[in-house]
Every structure is written in structure tokens, then in C-alpha cells.
C-alpha positions in Angstrom: 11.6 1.5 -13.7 13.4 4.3 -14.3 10.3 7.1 -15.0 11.7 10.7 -13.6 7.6 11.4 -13.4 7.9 9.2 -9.9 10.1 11.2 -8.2 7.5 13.9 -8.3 4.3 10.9 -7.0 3.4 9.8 -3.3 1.5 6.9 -4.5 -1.1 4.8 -2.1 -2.9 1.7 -3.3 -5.8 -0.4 -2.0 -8.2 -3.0 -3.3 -11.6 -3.4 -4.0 -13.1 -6.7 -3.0 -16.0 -8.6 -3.8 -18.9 -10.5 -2.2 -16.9 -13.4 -3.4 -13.9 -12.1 -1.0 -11.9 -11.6 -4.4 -10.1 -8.8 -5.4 -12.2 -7.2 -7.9 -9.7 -4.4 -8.7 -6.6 -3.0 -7.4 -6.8 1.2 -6.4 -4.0 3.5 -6.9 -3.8 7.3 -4.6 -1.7 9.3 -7.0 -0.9 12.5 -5.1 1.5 15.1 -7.1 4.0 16.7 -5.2 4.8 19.7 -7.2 1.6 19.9 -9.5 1.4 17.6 -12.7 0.8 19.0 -16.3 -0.3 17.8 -19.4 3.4 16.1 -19.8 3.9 14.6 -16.8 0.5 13.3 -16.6 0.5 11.6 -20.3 4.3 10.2 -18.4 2.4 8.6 -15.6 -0.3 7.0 -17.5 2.2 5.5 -19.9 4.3 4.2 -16.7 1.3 2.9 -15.2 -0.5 0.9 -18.2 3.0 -0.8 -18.5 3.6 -1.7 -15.1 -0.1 -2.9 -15.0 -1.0 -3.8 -18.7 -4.9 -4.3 -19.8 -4.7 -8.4 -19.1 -4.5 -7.5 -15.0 -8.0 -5.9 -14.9 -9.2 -2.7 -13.8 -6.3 -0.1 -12.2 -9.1 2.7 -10.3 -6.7 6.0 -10.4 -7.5 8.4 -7.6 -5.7 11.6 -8.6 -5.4 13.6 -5.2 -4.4 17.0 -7.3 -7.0 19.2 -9.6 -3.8 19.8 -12.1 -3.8 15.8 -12.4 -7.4 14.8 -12.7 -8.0 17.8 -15.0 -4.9 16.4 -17.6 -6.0 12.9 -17.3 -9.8 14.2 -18.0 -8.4 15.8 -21.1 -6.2 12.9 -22.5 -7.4 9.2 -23.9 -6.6 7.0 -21.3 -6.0 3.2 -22.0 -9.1 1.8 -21.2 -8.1 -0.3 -18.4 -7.2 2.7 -16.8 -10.3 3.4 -14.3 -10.6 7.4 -13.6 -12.3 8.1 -9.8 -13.9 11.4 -10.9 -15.1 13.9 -7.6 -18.9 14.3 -7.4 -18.3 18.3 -7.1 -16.5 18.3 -10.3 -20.0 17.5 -12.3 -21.7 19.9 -10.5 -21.6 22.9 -12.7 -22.4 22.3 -16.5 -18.1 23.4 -17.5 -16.9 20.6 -15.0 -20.1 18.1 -16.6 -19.1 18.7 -20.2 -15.0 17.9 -19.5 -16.9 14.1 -17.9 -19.0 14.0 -21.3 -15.7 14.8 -23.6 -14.1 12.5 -21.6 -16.3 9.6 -22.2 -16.5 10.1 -25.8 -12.9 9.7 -26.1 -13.5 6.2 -24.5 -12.1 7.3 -21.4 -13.7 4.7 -18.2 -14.8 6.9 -14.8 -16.2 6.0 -11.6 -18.2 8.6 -9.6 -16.4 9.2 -6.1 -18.7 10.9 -3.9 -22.6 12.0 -3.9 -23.8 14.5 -6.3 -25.6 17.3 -4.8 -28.5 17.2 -7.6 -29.2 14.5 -9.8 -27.2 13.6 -12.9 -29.0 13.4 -16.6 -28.9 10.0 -18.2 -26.3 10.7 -20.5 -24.0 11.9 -18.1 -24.9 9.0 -16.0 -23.8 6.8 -18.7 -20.2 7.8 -18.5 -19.5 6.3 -14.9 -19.2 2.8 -14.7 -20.4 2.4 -10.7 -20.5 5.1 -8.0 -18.5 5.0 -4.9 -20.8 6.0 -1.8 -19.1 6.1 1.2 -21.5 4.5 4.2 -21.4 7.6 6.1 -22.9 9.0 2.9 -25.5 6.4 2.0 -28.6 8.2 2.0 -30.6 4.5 1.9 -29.6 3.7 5.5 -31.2 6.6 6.9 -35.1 6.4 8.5 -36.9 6.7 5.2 -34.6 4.6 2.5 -37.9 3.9 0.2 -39.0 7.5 -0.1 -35.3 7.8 -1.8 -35.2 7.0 -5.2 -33.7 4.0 -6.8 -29.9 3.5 -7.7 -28.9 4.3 -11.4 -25.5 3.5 -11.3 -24.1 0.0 -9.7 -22.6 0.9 -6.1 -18.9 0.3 -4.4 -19.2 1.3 -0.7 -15.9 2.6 0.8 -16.0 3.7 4.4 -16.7 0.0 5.5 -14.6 -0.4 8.7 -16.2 -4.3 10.0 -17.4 -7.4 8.5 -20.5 -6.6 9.7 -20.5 -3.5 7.1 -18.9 -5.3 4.4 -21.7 -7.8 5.1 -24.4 -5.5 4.9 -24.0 -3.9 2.5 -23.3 -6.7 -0.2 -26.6 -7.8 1.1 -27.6 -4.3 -0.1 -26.4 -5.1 -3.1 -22.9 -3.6 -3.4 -20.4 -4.5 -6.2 -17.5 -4.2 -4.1 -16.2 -3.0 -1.2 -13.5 -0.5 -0.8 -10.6 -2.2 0.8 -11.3 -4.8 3.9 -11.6 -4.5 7.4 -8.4 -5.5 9.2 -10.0 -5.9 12.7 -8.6 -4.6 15.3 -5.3 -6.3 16.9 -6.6 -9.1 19.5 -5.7 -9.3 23.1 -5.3 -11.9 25.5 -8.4 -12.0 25.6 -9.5 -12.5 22.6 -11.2 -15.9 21.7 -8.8 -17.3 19.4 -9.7 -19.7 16.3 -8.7 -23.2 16.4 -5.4 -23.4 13.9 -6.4 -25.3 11.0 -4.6 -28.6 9.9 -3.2 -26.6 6.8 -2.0 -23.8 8.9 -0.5 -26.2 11.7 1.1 -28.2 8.4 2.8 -25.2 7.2 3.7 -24.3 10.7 5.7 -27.6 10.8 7.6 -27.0 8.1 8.9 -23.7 8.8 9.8 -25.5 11.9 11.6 -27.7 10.5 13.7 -26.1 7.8 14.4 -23.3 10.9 15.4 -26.8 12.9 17.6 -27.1 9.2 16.6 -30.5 9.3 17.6 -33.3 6.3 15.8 -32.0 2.7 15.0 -36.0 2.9 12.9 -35.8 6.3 11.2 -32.5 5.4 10.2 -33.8 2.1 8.7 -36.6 3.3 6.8 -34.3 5.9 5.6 -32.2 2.8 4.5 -35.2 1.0 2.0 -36.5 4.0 -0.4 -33.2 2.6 0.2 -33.3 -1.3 -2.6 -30.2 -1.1 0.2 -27.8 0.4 3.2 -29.7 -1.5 1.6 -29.0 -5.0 0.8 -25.2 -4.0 3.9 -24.4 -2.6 5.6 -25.9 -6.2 3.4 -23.7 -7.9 4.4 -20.8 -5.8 7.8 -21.5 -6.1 7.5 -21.6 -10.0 5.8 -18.4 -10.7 6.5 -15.5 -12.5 6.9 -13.3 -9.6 9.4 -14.7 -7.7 12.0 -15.0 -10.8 13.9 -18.2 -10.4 15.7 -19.3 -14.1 15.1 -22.9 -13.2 12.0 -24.7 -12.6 12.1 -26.8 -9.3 11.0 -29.8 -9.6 10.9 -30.8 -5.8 11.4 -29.8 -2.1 14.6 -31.0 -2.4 16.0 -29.3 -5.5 13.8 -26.0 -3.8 16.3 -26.9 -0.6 19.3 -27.5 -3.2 18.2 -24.2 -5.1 17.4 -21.9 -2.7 18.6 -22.5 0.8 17.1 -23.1 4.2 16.9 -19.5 4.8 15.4 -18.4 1.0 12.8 -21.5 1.4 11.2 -19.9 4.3 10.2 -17.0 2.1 8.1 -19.2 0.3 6.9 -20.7 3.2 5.4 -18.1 5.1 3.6 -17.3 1.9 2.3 -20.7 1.9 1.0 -20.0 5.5 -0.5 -16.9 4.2 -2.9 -18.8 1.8 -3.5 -21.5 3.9 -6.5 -20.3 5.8 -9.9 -21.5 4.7 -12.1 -19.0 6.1 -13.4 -17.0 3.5 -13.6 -13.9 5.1 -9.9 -13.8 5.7 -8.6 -14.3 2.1 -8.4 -10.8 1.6 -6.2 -10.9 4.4 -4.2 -13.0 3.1 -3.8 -11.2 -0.1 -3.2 -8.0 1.6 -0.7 -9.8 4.0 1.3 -11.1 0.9 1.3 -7.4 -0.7 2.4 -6.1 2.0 5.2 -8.7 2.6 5.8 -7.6 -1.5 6.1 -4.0 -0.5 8.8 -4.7 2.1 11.5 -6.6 0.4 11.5 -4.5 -1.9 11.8 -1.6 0.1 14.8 -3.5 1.3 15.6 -4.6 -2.4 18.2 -1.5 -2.7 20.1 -2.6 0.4 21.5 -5.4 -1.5 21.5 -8.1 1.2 19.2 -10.8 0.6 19.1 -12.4 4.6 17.7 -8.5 4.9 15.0 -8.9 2.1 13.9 -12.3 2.9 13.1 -11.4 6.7 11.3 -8.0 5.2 9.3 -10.7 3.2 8.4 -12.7 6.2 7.6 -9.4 8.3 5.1 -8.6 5.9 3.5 -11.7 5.4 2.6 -12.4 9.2 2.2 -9.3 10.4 -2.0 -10.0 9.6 -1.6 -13.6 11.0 -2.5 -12.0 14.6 -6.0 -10.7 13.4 -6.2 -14.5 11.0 -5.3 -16.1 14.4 -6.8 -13.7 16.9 -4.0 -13.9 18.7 -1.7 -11.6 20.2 1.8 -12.3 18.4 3.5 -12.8 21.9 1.2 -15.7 22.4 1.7 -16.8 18.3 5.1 -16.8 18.0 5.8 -19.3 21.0 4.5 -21.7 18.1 5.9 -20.0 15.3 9.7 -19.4 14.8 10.5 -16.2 13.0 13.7 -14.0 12.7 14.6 -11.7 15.6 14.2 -8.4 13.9 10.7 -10.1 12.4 9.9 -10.8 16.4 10.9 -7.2 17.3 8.6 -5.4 14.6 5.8 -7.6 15.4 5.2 -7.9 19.1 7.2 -4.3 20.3 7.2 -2.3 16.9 11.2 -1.9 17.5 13.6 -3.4 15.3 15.0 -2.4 11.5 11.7 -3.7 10.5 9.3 -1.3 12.8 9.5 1.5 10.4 8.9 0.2 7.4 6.5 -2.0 8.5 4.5 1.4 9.3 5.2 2.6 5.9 3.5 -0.1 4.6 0.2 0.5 6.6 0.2 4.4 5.8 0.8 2.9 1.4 -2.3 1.1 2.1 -4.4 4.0 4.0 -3.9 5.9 1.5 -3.5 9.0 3.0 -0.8 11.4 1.6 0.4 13.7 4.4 0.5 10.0 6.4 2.9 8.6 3.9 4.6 11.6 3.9 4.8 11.4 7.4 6.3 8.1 7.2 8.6 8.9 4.5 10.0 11.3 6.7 10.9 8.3 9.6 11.9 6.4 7.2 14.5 8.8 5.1 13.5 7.1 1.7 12.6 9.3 -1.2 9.5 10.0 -2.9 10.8 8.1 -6.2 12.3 4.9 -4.0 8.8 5.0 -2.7 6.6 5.1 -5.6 8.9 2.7 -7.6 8.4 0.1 -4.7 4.5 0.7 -4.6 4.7 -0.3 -8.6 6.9 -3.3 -8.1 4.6 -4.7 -5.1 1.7 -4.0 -7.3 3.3 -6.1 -10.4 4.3 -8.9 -8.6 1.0 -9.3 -6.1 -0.7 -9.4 -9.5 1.7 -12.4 -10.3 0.9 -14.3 -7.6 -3.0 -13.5 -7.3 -4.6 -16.1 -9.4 -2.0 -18.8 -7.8 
């Protein structure tokens, strides 16, 4: 993806889930280093509606820059291509009329923020839901009936438990910005009970670590068809690029290797919690295993990329477990330099294991920040955040 408008982004992405626990649309932070024009903007859009065509769904851009938002207000925008438009800007009647030209060229807005006075009807009509942060959400305050109704369908951001997400679906939300991680257990904690599934999968990382016969881990595989048909499927899918089709564990074995197979494991493990609330988890877990090989992509060693994989992909299993990893990975094999990042934050995979949780805050001077520790460049970074985001849509509806 060769686009010299992303050595000029810090891009940031997130997810907006539903009551359903699906993803109901992915959320891209596009902050402009050195101020975008007209040019670059009309560049970026391009870049973006190819590496996330119409069929994915909604892509919400948050433009961090005036320069940005202003160019994008001005130009048609594919209309898959979700504009998150500040409440201040529609505040006077010059920043309203750009929002009404806007929507007559088709363009698709969200309102980010609450407006200090109401909006008119038409103007109303351009947006197709507010964002209300829950700090902001005049209805939870003593007198929520003397406020007047919604006009606009709601996503609340600022949820930080599942107790808010909870709520405020109940309150009728659409979404909710991102999902609350939790924070990381203790010893105390009072850890769940490790599903069958999980404990399946578990076994058969154990095993091919063990490099046991393709023959007795097949047949391993084959006592819970469930997991054996969904790792195929995995193991077939667009986003992981094989030229072949496997056709069983052990061509995958014959195919890949012991070491390659335990990619796909550990993103078997990832999906194989039934809880609910904890398939967002999962999917964030898999983007953010994504993200890290292929940070590591460039490196050119592939032992390297597949333990970045795993890193990513269990470092949520703690808060899907509620255990600390020191207790988890007594049960739970994983690479040394996974180990080191996950229990003592040391290791090669410490650092940009933290890049991946700034990418998801969302926060610019924190990626930056990151970035810095890191000593990858603005363009490595954005063109990683686009890959991750082409292949977790891949995999999503697997």
C-alpha cells in the first residue's frame, strides 16, 4: 500500500459494538501530522474506500485536524465512508450550512458531541445517530423526563464497564463505542471455569508444542468436530493467504508446520469462548494479534511474526480467563518472548504490544508516544493499522 498520504497520518481505530456483542462498525482516528489539504484529503479517502471497500460496512472517520474535516466536508465521500462531525462545528449558521452542503452531496455524518442549542429538523436529518458520551448524557441526571425526547438514534462512547455497556443498551443505545477491557485480574480474582472448547483447543496447542504425530493430534481434533470444522475454515480464509486449500489437520501439519499451525491455533482459542459478553474480546484480541505480525511483517522472519501473532491473540485471555497470566500459562505453553511480554512487559514483544493498546485508544500524542519507543515511522504505522483492519474484516464473519 504504497499511498505517500500515510507517511503524513497517525491513524487509531476502534469498534463500535452492538447489543448483540457484534461489531457494528469499525472507527478510524485520522490525525494529520503536518496539516492535510484538499489533495491529500481526496488521497486518503481514495486509500481508505480501497482498503475498506463499501461490502465491509460502515468505516466512522474521526478526523482529529480542522484542515481534514473541513476538506472532507467539502468533497463527496463514498458513501460507506461515515464522517464523525464535532457538535461546535454546527453551532454557528457558516459551520451548519458546510453539514447541509455536505449532505446534499450524499455525504453520511454522525454528530460527535452535544450541541449547545437545538438543531432544526433539516439539519437533524443529515446525521445518521449521535455519539453522546455518558459523562455527557443529560438523561442520567435527576430530572431525565423534564429533558426532551431523542431525535437522532444514540451511540454512547465513554462506556468504561459492562455494567455501562449494559445500561445503556437498555437505554436504548445503538452501539457502544468500543468495549470494556476490564481491568487485569489478580490472584485474587475469582476465575471462570475453562470451558470444554477452550480446554480442547488448549490440548492441541499442547500437543503440536509436544510436536506430537499429525496422526495422534488429528485424531485428538476429530473427538470435537465443532473446533475441527472451524479451525478448517480459519485455515482456508482469505486473510491468511495460503495458495492451497487444506483439506485436513494433516496436510495443515504437512503445509504449514508445527510452529505456523499454532498461529491458527491460538486464534481458534480466541473464538472459542461462549460467553457473549466476551466476543468482542475476542475480536479485539484477534486484531490486535493482526496489528502485531504485521508490525513484525517487515522484519522478514516468519518464527518472529508468528509469535507477534500469538502475543496478540492472548494477551486479552487474562481478562476472558480472569486470570493473572502467571497462573494461565502454567496450563498454556507459549513462546518465551510471548511469556516475557505477557506476565513482565519485557521482551521484543513488550513494546509493541503497547503500541497496539495506544492504536486502539486512540489517542494521538499516545501513539506518538509509542512510536517514539518503538522507532517505527509514521507511514510503517499507518500502513500496519490498514493491513490489520483488511484482514480482521476477513476473518470477522468466520
Amino acid at each position: 500500500m504504497d499511498h505517500s498520504v500515510l507517511d503524513q497520518l497517525i491513524l487509531g481505530y476502534g469498534v463500535l459494538v452492538d447489543a448483540r456483542r457484534q461489531v457494528h462498525a469499525a472507527r478510524l482516528t485520522c490525525h494529520s501530522m503536518y496539516g492535510a489539504g484538499p489533495a491529500q484529503a481526496h488521497e486518503l479517502a481514495g486509500v481508505l474506500a480501497e482498503a475498506w471497500p463499501e461490502e465491509s460496512g460502515q468505516l466512522l472517520l474521526n478526523p482529529t485536524s480542522e484542515g481534514l474535516l473541513t476538506a472532507w466536508l467539502n468533497q463527496a465521500l463514498p458513501p460507506h465512508l461515515v464522517l464523525e462531525v464535532p457538535a461546535f462545528l454546527v453551532a454557528d449558521e457558516a459551520g451548519a450550512a458546510r453539514v447541509m452542503a455536505a449532505a446534499e452531496r450524499g455525504n453520511a455524518m454522525v454528530l460527535k458531541g452535544r450541541p449547545l442549542a437545538a438543531l432544526s429538523q433539516p439539519l437533524l436529518k443529515a446525521f445518521r445517530h449521535a455519539v453522546v458520551d455518558l459523562e455527557d448524557d443529560r438523561r442520567l441526571g435527576p430530572a431525565p423526563d423534564a429533558i426532551r425526547p431523542r431525535h437522532l438514534p444514540f451511540v454512547q462512547g465513554g462506556v468504561h464497564t459492562l455494567v455501562e455497556a449494559n445500561d445503556s443498551f437498555r437505554r436504548g443505545a445503538l452501539a457502544v463505542q468500543g468495549w470494556p477491557l476490564g481491568d487485569a485480574p489478580q490472584g485474587t480474582s475469582q476465575r471462570r471455569d475453562v470451558p470444554a472448547s477452550v480446554q480442547a483447543v488448549m490440548d492441541l496447542i499442547q500437543r503440536v508444542e509436544r510436536e506430537e504425530p499429525a496422526n495422534r493430534i488429528e485424531d485428538a481434533l476429530r473427538a470435537n468436530p465443532a473446533l475441527a470444522f472451524r479451525l478448517m475454515r480459519f485455515i482456508n480464509s482469505p486473510g491468511f493467504g495460503l495458495s492451497v486449500e487444506v483439506s485436513s489437520f494433516q496436510h495443515a501439519i504437512m503445509i504449514l508446520g508445527y510452529r505456523r499451525l499454532k498461529r491458527w491455533l491460538a486464534l481458534l482459542l480466541a473464538s472459542a469462548v461462549d460467553d457473549p459478553d466476551l466476543k468482542p474480546l475476542m475480536f479485539l484480541a484477534v486484531r490486535r494479534g493482526l496489528f502485531m505480525e504485521a508490525l513484525a511483517a517487515p522484519q522478514g522472519d516468519d518464527t518472529l511474526r508468528g509469535e507477534a501473532f500469538i502475543c496478540g491473540v492472548f494477551s486479552l485471555l487474562d481478562r476472558m480467563m480472569r486470570q493473572p497470566f502467571t497462573q494461565l500459562l502454567e496450563t498454556l505453553p507459549v513462546p518465551e518472548r510471548v511469556a516475557q511480554a505477557l506476565c513482565d512487559d519485557e521482551g521484543p514483544f513488550a513494546r509493541p504490544l503497547s503500541l497496539a493498546k495506544a492504536v486502539e485508544s486512540e489517542l494521538p500524542m499516545d501513539i506518538e508516544a509509542a512510536l517514539g519507543d518503538l522507532m517505527i515511522t509514521p507511514g510503517e504505522l499507518s500502513r500496519a493499522v490498514l493491513h490489520t483492519l483488511t484482514a480482521a474484516r476477513q476473518l470477522q464473519s468466520l
